[in-house]
N, C-alpha and C positions, 0 to 999 in steps of 0.2 A: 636538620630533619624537616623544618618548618618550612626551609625555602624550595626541599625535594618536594614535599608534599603541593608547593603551591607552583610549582611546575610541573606536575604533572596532571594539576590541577588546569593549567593555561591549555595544555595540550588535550585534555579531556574536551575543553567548549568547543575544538572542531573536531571532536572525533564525531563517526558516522552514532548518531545514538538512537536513530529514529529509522531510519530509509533509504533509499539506493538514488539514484541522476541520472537521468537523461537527453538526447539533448539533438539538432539539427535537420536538417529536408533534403529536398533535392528533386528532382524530376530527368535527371540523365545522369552519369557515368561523372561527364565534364561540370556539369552545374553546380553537383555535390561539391567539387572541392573549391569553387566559391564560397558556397554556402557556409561553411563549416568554421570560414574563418572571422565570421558574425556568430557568438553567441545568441542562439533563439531568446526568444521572451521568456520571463518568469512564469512559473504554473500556476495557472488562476486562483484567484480567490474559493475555497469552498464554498458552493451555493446551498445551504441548511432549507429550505423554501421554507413556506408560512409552519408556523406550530400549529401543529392537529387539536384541535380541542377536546374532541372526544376520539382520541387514540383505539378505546375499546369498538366504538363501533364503526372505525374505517377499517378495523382487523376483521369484525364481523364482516361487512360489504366486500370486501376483497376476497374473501374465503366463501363469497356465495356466488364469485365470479369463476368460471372455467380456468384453471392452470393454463400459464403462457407458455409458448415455446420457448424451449431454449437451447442454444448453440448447437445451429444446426450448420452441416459441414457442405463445404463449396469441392468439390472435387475435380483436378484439373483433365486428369486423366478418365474422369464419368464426362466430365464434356469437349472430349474428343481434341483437346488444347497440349499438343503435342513439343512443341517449341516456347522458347521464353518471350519469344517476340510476340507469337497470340497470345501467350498467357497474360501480357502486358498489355496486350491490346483489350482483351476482353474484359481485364481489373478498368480501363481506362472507359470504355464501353456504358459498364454494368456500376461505374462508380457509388451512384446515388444507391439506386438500388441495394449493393452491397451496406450502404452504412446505412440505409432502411432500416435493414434485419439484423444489422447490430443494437440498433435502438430498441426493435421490438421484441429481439429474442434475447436480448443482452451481449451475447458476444457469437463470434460467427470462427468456425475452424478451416481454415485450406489446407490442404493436403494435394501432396503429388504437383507439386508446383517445381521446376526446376529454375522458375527467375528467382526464388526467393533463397536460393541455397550459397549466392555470397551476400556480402555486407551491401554494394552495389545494385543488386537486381532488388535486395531490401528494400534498401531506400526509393526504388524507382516503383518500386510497389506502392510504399504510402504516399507516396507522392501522387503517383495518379490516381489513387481514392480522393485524393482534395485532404487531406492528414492535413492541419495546423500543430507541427511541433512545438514544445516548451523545455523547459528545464526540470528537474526534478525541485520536488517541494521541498526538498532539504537541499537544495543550491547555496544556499549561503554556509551550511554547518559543515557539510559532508563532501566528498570527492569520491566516484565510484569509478573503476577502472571501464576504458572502453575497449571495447570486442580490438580494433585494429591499436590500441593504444597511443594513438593521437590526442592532442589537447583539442576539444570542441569537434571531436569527433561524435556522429549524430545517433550514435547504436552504442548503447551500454549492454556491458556485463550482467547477465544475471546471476543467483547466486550459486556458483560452480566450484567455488574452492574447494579443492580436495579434503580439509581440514574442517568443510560443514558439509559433511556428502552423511553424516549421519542425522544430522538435525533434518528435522520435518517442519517445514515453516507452514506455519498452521494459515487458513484462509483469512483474507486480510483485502482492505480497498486501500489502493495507494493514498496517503494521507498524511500529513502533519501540521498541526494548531490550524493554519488560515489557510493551509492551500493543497489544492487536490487537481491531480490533470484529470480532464472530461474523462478521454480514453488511450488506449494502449494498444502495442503490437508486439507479441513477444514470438519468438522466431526460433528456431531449431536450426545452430549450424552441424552442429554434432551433437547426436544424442550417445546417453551413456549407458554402459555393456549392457548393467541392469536398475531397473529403477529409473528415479528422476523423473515420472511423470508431472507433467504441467497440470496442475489441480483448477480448477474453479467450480464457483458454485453459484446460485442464482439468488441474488440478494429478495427479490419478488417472494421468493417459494419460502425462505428463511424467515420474512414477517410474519407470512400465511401460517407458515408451521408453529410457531413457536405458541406456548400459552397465552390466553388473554390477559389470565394474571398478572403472567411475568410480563408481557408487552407492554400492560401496564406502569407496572411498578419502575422498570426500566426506564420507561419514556418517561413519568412523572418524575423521577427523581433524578435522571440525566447518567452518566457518566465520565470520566473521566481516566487518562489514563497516566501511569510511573513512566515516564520514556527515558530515563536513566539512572543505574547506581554509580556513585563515587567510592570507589572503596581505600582509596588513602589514610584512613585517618585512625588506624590504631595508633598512632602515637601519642592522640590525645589522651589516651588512658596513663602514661608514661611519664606525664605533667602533675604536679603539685597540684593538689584537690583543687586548692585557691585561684589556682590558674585556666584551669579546664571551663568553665561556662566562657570567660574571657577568649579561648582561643577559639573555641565553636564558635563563638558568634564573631569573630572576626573573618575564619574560614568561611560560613554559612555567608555572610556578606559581599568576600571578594568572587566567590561561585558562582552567585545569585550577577553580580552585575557584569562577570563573565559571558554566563550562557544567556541573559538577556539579551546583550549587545549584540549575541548572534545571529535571536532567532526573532522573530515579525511575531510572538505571544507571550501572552505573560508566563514564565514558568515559577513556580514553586515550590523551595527546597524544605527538606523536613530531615531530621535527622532519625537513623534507625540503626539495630543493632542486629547482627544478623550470622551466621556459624557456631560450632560449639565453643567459641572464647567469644562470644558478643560483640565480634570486632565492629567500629563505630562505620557508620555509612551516611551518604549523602543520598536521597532520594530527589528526583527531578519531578514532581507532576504537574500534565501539563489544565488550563482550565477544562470543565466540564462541557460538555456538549453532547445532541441530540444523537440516539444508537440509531434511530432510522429518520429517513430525511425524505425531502419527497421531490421524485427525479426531475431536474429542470427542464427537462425536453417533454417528459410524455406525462410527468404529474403522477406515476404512482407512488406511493409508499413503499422504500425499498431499505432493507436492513442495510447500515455503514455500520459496523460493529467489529473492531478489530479484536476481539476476546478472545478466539481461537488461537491466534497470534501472540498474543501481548498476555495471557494470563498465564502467569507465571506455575499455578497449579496444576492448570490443562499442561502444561509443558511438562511439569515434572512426574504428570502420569506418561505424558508421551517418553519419558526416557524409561520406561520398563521395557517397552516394544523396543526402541529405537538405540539403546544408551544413553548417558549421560550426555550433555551439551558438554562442547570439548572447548575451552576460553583459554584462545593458546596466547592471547595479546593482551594488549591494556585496551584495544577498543574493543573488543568482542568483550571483556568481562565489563565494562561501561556499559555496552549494549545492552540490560534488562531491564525486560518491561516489566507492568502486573497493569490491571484495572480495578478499578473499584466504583462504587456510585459518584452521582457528582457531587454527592453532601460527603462525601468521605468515607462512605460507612463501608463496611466489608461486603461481598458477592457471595452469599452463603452455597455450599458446596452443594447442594439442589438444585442451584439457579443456574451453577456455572456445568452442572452435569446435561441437564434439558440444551442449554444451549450448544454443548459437544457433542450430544449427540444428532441435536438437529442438522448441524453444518454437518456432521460426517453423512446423513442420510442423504441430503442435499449435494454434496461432491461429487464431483466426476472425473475420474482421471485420464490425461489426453497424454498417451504417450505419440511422442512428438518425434517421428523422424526429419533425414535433412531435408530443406525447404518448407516447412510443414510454421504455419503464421497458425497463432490466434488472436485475431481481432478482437476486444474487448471493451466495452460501457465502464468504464471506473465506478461507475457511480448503480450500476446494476448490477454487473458481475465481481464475483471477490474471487482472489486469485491464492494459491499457493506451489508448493514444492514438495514431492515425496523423496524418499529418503533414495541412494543412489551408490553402487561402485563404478568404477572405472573413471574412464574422460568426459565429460559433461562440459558443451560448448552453447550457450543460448545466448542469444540478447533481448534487449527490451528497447521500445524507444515509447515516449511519452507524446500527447497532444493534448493543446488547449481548447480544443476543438475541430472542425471542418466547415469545408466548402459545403454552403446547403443547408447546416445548421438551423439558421433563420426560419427557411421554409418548411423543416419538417416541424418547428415548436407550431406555425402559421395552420400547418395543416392538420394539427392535433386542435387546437384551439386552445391551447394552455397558454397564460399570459406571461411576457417573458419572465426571467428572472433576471431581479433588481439585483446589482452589484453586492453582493457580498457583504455584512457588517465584520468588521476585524473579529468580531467572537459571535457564537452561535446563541440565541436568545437562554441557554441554557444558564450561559457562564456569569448572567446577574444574579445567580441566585445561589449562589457560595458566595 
């Protein structure tokens, strides 16, 4: 039973426990499948920029500044772009421009586009934006199916399985321990019968909203988040009294140097007991760090706060609307998160209420027919999934950044950002 457990123990360290993958470029038809056969770069280091000193009163000063735009829609068919050939030529055109107004308004929606309705006219789309693809930040742990099922095919799966067409994936910035892509492009091949709307919300509007208080409290004391349970281990209860610390901390050991060897941060396991027979569990968390961070390009203060996401209680009210999350595998029942502050301490159900119901005032849902892109700020805009029947077909592809980059930080005046520290100034202080 010791050797089951610690097999599926081995196969736990690469299951997906955190994120999804992305991956590749192109700029024609022909070039992509060159391309494809080079894995793109790793996805950047998180840029956390300088800590706020006085957090209270940059939430003041922001909140006395006018609301920004946000995701405002390109439409192909309002500008008279009839064929996939203009439509390509005018993305190619209006490049800059286009990732302008993704900067400034956070993400940008096209509609009525016919280049973007295969995998192909996709890729020739972010390509002529000047798109820098990466990998997904869980490239070393995880494996995510891609849209044509190819190895280093450059369009991932979003999440479409029919078996999570009832879960609602709460708003979230793609993210894990040390690495986050700049931005995103998630794509409509088939939308489904009913439902599935593509969610986002405005990381800008979620600072401004939230309490001074809680903005406070939150940023002062960090957080941190569970990115996986191990639930193997009732058998340690099955063990001679005398024997059971001996085997935990044998387990807790060979876990620990497991799922480090996987991932680029520290994780830390803790044991827990959890069902009505206290069955024993492994808890993953990973170190603490900053809920809001301040954007590399344009210098605002913008929520990164996966709580909607990853809080384990927001989820468990979400299943009265929605049902129960359905964990039909050993990686979906590994996949649960929870959050908590970065000193450990619990997220009192006040705290985690104001912040549910600020993202929901803040969401917008974009139902997404075919060809239908949303261009996206990773780092401004947070993304999710509404719940869905039928066939549901999307993808996503990931970037390290763009062409241009340079000059839009140049023409803000914001000084660049310095390379990334492997953990966020937060994580000295647990």
């Amino acid at each position: 039973m010791v050797a089951k457990a610690l097999t599926l123990l081995a196969a736990a360290s690469v299951c997906s426990a955190f994120a999804p993958i992305p991956q590749g470029g192109r700029t024609t038809a022909s070039s992509a499948m060159q391309m494809v056969a080079t894995a793109p770069p790793l996805s950047p280091l998180t840029i956390w920029g300088d800590k706020m000193i006085d957090v209270k009163q940059v939430h003041t000063e922001m909140n006395a500044k006018p609301a920004p735009e946000f995701a405002p829609e390109v439409s192909a068919k309002a500008l008279g772009l009839e064929t996939p050939e203009a439509q390509l030529q005018y993305v190619k055109d209006h490049a800059m421009e286009l990732k302008q107004t993704m900067q400034d308004c956070g993400a940008v929606i096209f509609r009525d586009f016919e280049l973007m309705k295969s995998q192909d006219g996709f890729q020739e789309f972010y390509a002529a934006l000047g798109m820098k693809v990466c990998l997904d930040p869980l490239h070393s742990v995880s494996a995510r199916p891609t849209v044509d099922g190819k190895k280093n095919s450059p369009v991932y799966e979003a999440v479409n399985k029919e078996s999570r067409k009832n879960f609602f994936i709460g708003m979230h910035n793609e993210f894990v321990g040390t690495r986050a892509p700049r931005a995103a492009a998630f794509v409509c091949f088939k939308a489904a019968e009913t439902g599935g709307e593509f969610l986002i919300a405005d990381g800008r509007k979620m600072f401004r909203d939230l309490s001074p208080k809680l903005v406070d409290e939150l940023y002062t004391r960090g957080i941190r988040y569970s990115v996986m349970e191990l639930p193997f281990f009732s058998w340690i209860d099955d063990l001679p009294g005398f024997m059971q610390d001996s085997a935990m901390g044998f387990v807790k050991g060979a876990a620990s140097f497991a799922i480090n060897a996987k991932v680029d941060f520290d994780v830390d396991l803790r044991w827990g007991e959890a069902g009505y027979d206290n069955k024993k569990f492994l808890q993953a968390r990973a170190p603490s760090q900053p809920p809001i961070v301040i954007h590399p390009v344009t210098g605002d203060p913008t929520w990164f706060c996966n709580v909607h996401s990853h809080s384990s209680q927001l989820r468990k009210d979400r299943e009265s609307i929605y049902g129960a999350e359905r964990f039909e595998d050993g990686a979906s029942q590994i996949n649960k998160s929870d959050m908590f502050f970065g000193d450990d301490g619990n997220i009192s159900e006040s705290a985690l209420k104001e912040m549910d119901d600020i993202t929901y005032k803040n969401m917008k849902y974009v139902k997404m027919t075919e060809g239908d892109v949303v261009l996206l700020d990773n780092y401004k805009c947070m993304h999710g999934r509404n719940v869905f029947d039928g066939t549901r077909k999307h993808g996503v592809a990931w970037f390290e950044g763009w062409e241009g980059e340079e000059e839009m930080i140049a023409s803000k005046g914001v000084a660049p950002a310095a390379a990334s520290a492997p953990m966020p100034f937060f994580a000295d202080a647990v």
